[in-house]
Backbone as numpy.savetxt, mean C-alpha at the origin, in Angstrom:
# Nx Ny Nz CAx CAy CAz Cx Cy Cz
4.87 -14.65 -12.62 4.07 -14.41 -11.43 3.96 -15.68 -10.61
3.50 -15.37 -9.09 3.40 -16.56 -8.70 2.02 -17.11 -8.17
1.71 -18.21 -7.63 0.68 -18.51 -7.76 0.52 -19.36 -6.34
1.58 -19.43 -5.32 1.82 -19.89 -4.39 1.02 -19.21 -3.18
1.33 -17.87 -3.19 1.04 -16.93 -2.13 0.63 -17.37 -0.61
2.41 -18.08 -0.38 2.66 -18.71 0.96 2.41 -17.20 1.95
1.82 -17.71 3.10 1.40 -16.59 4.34 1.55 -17.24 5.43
2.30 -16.63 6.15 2.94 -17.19 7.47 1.58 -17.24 8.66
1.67 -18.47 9.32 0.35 -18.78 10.36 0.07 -17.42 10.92
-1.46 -17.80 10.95 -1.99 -16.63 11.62 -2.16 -15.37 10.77
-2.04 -15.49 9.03 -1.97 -14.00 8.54 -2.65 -14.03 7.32
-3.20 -15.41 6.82 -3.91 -16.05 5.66 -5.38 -14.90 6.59
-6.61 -14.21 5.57 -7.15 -13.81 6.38 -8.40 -14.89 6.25
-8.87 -15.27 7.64 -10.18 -16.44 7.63 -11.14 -15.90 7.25
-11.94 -16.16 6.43 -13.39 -15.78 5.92 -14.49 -16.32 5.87
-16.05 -16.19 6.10 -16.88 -17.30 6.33 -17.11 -17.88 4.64
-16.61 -17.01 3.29 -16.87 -18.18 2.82 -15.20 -17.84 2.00
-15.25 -18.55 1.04 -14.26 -18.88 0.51 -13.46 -17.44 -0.34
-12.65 -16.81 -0.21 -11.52 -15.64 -0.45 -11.10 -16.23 -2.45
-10.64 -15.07 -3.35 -9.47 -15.71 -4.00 -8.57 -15.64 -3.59
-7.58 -17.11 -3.64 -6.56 -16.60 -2.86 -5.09 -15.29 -2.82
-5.10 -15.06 -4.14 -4.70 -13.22 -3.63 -5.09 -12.44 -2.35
-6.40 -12.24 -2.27 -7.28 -11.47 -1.11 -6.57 -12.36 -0.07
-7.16 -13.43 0.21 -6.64 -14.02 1.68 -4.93 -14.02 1.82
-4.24 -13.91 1.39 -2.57 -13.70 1.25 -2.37 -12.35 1.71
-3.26 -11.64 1.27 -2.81 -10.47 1.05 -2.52 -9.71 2.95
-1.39 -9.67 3.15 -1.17 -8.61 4.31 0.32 -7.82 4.41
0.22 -6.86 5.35 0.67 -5.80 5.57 2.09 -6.22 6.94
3.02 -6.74 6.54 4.33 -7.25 7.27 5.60 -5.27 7.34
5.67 -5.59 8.34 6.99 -4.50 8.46 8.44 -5.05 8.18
8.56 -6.39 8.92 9.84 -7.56 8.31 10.11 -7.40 7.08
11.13 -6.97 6.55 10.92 -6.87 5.28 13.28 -7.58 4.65
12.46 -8.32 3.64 14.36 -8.51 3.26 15.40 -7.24 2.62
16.18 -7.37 3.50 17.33 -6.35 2.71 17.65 -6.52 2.11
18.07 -7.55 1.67 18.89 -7.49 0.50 18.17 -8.00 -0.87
16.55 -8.13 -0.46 15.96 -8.16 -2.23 15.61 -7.08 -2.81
15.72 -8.10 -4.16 15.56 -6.61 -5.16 14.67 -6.67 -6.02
14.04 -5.51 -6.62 13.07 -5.23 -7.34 13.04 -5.20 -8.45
13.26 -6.14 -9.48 13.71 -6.53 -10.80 12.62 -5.50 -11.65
12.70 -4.73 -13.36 12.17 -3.93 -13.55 10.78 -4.20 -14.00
10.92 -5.75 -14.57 9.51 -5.90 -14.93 8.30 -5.98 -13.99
8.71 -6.46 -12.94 8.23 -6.80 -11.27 7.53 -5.00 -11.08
8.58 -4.49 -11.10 8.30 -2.65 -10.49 7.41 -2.03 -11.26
7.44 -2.15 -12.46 6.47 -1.49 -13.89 5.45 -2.17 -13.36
4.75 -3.96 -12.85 3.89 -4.21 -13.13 2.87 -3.59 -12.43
3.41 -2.93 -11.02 2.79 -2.68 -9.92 1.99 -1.26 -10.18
2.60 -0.49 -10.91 2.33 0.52 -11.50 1.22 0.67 -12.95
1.79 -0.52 -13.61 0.71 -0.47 -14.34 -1.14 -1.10 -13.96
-0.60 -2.10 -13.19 -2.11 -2.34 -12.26 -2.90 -1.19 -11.71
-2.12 -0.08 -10.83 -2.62 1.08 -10.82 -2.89 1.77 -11.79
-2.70 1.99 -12.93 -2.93 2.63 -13.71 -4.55 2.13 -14.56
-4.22 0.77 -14.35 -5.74 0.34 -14.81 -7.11 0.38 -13.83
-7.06 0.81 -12.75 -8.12 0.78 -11.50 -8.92 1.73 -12.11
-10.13 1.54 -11.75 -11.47 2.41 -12.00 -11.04 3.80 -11.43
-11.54 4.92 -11.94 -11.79 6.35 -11.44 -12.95 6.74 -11.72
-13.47 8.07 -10.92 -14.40 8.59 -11.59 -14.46 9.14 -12.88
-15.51 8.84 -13.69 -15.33 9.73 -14.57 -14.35 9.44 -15.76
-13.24 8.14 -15.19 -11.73 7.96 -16.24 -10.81 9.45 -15.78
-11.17 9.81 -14.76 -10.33 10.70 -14.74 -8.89 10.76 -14.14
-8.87 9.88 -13.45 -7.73 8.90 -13.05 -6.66 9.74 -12.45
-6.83 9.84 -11.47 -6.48 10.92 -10.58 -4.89 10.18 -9.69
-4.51 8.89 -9.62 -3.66 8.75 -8.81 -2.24 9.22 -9.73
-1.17 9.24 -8.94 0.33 9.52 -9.21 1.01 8.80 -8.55
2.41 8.64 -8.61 3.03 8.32 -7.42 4.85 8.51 -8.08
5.01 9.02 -6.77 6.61 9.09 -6.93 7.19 7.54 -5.96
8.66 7.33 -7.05 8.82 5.97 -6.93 10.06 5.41 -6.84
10.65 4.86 -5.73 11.99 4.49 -6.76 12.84 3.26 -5.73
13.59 2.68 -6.04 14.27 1.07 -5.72 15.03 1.56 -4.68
15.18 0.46 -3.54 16.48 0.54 -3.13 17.56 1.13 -3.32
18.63 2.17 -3.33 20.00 2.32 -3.50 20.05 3.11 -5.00
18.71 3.89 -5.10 18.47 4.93 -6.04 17.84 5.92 -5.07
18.38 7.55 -5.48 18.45 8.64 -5.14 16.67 9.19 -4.43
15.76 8.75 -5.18 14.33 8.72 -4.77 14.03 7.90 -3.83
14.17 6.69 -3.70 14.40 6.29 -2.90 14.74 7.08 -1.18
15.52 6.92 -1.48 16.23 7.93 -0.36 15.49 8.82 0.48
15.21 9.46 -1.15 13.80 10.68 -0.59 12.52 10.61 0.27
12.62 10.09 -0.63 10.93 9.07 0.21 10.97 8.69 1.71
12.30 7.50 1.31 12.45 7.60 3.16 12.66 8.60 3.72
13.15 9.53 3.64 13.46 11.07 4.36 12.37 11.70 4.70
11.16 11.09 4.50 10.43 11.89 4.41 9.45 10.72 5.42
9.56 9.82 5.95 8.42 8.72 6.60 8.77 9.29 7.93
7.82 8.89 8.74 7.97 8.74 9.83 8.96 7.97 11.15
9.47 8.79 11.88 10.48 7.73 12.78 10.02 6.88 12.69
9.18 6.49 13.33 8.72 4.79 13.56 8.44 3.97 12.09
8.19 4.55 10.79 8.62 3.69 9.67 9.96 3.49 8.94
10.58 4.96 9.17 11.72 5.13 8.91 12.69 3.98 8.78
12.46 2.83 10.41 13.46 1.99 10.74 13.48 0.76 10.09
11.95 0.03 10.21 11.69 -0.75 9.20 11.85 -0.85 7.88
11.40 0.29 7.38 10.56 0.91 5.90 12.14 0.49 4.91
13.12 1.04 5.93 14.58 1.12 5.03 15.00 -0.31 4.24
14.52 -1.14 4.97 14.43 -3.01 4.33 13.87 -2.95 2.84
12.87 -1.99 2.70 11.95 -2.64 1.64 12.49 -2.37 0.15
12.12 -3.22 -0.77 13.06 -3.04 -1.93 12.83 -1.91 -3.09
11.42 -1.48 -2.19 10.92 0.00 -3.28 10.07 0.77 -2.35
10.33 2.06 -2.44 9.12 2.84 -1.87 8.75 4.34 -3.01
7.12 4.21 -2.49 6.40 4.65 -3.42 5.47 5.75 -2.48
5.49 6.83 -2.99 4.05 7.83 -2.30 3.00 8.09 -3.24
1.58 7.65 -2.53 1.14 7.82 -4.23 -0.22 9.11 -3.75
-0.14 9.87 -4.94 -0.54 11.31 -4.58 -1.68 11.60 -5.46
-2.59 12.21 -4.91 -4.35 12.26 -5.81 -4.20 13.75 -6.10
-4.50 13.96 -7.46 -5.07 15.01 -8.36 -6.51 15.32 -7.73
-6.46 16.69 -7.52 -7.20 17.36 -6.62 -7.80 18.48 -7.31
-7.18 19.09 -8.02 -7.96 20.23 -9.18 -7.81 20.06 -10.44
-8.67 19.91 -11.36 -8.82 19.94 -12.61 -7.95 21.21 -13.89
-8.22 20.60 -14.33 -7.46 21.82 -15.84 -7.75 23.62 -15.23
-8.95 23.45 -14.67 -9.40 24.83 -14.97 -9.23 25.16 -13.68
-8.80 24.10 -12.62 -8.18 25.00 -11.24 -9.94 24.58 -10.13
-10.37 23.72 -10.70 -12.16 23.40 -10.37 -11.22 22.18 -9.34
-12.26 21.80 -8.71 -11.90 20.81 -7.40 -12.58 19.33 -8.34
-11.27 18.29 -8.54 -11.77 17.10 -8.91 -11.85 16.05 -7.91
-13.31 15.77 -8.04 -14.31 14.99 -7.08 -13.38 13.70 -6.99
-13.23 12.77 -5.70 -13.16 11.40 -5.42 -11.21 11.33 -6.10
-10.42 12.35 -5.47 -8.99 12.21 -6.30 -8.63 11.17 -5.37
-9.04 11.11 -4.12 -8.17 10.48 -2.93 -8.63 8.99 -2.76
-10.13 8.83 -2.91 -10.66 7.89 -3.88 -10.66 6.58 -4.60
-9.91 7.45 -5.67 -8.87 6.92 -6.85 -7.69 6.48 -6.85
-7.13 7.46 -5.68 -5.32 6.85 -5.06 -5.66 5.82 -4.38
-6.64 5.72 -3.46 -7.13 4.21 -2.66 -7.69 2.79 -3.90
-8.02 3.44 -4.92 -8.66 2.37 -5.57 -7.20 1.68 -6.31
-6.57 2.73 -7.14 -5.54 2.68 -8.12 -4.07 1.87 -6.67
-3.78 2.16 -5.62 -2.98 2.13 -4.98 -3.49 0.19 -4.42
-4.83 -0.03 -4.12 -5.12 -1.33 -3.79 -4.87 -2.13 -5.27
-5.08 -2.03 -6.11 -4.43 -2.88 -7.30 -2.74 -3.36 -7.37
-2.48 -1.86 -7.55 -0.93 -2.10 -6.81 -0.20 -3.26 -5.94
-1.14 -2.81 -4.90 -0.74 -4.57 -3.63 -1.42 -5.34 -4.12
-2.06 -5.42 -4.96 -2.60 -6.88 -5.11 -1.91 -7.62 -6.22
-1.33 -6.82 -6.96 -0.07 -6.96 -7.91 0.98 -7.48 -7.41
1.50 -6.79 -6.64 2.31 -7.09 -5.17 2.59 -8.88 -5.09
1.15 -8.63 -4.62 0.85 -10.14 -3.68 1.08 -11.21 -4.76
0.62 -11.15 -6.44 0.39 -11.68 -7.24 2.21 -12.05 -7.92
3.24 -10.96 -7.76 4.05 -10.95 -8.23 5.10 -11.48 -7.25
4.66 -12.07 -6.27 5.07 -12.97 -4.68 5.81 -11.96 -3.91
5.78 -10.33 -3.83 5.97 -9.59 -3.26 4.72 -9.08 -1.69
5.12 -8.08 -1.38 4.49 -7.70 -0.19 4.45 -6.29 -0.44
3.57 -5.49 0.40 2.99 -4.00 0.53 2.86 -3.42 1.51
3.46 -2.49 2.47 2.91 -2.21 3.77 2.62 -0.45 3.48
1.30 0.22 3.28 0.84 1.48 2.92 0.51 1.94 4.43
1.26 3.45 4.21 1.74 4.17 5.76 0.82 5.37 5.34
0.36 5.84 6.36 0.11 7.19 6.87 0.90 8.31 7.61
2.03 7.49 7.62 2.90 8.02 8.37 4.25 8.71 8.05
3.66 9.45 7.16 5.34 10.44 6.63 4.30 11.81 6.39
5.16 13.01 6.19 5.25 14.36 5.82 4.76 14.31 4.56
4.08 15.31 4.44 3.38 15.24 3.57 3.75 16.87 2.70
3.84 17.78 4.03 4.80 18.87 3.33 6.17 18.90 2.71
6.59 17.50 3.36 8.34 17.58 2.75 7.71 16.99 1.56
7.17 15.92 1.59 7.03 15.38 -0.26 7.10 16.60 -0.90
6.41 17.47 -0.73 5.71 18.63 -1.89 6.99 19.41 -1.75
7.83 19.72 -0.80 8.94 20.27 -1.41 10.28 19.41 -1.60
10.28 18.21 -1.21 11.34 17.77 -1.87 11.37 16.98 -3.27
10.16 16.77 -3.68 9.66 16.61 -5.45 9.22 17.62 -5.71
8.69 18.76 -5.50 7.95 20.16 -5.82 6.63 19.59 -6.71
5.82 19.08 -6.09 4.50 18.47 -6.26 4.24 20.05 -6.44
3.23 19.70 -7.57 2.76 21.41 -7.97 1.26 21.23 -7.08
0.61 22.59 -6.99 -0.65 22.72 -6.28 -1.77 22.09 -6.96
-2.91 21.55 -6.07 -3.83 20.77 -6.90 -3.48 19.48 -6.76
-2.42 18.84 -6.64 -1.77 17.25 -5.81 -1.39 17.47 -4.33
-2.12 16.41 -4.39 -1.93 15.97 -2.46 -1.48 14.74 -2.12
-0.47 14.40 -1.43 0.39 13.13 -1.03 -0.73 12.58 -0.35
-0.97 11.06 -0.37 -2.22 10.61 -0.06 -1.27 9.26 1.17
-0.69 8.52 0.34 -0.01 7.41 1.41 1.19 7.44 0.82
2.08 6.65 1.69 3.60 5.84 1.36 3.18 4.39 1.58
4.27 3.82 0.57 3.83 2.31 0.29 5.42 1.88 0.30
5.39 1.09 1.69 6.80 0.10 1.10 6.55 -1.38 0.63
7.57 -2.01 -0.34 6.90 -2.96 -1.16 8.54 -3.96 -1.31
8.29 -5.16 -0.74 9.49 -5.93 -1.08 8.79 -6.95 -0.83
10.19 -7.86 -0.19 9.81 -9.36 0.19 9.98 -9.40 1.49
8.84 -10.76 1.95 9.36 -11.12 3.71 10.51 -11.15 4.01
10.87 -10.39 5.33 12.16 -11.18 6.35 11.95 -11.09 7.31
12.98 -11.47 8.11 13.07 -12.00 9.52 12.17 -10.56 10.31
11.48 -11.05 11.30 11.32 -10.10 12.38 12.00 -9.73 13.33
13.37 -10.32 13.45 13.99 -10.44 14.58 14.65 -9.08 14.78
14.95 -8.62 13.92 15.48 -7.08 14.44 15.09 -5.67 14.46
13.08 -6.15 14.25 12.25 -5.53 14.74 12.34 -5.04 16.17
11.97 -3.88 16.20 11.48 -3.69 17.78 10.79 -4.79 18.59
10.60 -4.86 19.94 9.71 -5.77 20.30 8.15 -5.15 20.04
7.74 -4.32 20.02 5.76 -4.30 19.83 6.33 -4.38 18.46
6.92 -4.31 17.45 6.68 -4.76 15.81 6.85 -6.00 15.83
7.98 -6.94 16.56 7.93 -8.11 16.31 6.61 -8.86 16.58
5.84 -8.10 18.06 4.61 -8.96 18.64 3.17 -8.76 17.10
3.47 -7.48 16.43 2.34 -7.19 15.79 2.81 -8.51 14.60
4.23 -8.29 14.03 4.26 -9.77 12.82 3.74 -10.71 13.40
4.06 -11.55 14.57 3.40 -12.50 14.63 1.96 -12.58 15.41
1.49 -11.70 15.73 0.20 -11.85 15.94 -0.92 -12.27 14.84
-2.04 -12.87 14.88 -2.78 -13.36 13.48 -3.54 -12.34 13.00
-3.58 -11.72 12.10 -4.93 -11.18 11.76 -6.25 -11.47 12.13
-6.85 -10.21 11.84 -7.99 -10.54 12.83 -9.23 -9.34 11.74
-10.58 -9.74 12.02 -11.52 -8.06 11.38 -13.06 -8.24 11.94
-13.31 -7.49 12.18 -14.79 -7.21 12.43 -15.50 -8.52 11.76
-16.64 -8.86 12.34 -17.49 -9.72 11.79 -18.39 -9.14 10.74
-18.96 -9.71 9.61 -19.65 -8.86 8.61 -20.79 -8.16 9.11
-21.61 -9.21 10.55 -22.88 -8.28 11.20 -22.31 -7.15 11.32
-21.15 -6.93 11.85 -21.38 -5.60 12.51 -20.84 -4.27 10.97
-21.03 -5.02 9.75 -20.14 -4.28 8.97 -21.77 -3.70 7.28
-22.33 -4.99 8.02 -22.83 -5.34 6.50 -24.50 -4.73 7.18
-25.66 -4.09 6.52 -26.79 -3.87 7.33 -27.66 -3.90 6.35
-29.28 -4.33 6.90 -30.15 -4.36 5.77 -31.39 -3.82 6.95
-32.47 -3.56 6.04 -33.68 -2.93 6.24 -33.02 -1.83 7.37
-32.56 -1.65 8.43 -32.45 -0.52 9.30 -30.35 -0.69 9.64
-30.44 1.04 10.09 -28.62 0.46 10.27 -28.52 -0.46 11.62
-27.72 -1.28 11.90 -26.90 -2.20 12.62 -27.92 -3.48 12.55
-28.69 -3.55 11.99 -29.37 -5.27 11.37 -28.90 -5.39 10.58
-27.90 -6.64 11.14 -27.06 -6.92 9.96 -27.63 -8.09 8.88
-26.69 -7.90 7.62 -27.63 -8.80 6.68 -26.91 -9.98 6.50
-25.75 -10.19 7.38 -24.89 -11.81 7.29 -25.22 -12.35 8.81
């Protein structure tokens, strides 16, 4: 693992007090290298971090279909994103959809599945970040083709797509993707996030 978690100006995120540095590293690039690759211990780890994230209950509701570069799932996955990720997304050295368990054994509705894919899926990138990789999680693919081009049975629901490699160049980004890489990160101030005794008095 690495322990470097170099971040290009403007993308370290500033905080009023001090981040670990995982968290402050941690961002969401479309640039992504073609030609790296996703070695297996690297790919398992990302997965098993998800697998350890809190659920309700232990009931542990996330999934995800998964697969490398220049493997057949792969493929799929992209087939299934959105034009506008489609173009980028194809760089990245793995893509992943990760999908929340939604009904229980008995066909009953299990509470907080989507939740759990957000909790189990943020470990993931932070694995990512830890394993000197990158994460960019989309909203932006079909959600009916997943379910028929894996035949996701009923009771699972495709929640996000996650592409996951290493930095590259922006240059053969579109121009508004190139302006968004290098623009700095940026977030709400905690007043307007954080509130005490009444809502919008904030408590930072």
């Amino acid at each position: 693992m690495t322990e470097d978690f170099e971040v290009p100006d403007g993308k370290r995120a500033e905080s009023s007090v001090p981040l670990h540095p995982l968290l402050a590293a941690r961002w969401s690039p479309r640039a992504l290298d073609p030609d790296a690759e996703l070695d297996d211990a690297r790919f398992r780890a990302l997965f098993e971090a998800a697998r350890w994230a809190p659920s309700w209950g232990n009931t542990q509701p996330a999934r995800y279909l998964a697969g490398r570069r220049g493997e057949a799932t792969f493929d799929r996955i992209h087939g299934t994103l959105s034009r506008g990720n489609r173009g980028w997304a194809e760089s990245a050295s793995a893509l992943a959809i990760g999908v929340a368990r939604t009904l229980d054994d008995e066909g009953e509705p299990l509470p907080y599945g989507e939740y759990g894919v957000a909790l189990a899926t943020q470990n993931l990138v932070l694995q990512a970040v830890a394993e000197g990789l990158v994460a960019h999680q989309m909203a932006g693919f079909d959600r009916d083709a997943v379910r028929a081009e894996f035949d996701v049975p009923a009771g699972f629901d495709p929640v996000v797509a996650i592409a996951i490699g290493l930095p590259g160049s922006a240059e053969g980004l579109p121009d508004r993707l190139q302006e968004k890489e290098r623009a700095p990160r940026s977030r709400r101030a905690l007043a307007e996030l954080v509130f005490t005794d009444r809502w919008g008095a904030p408590r930072f």
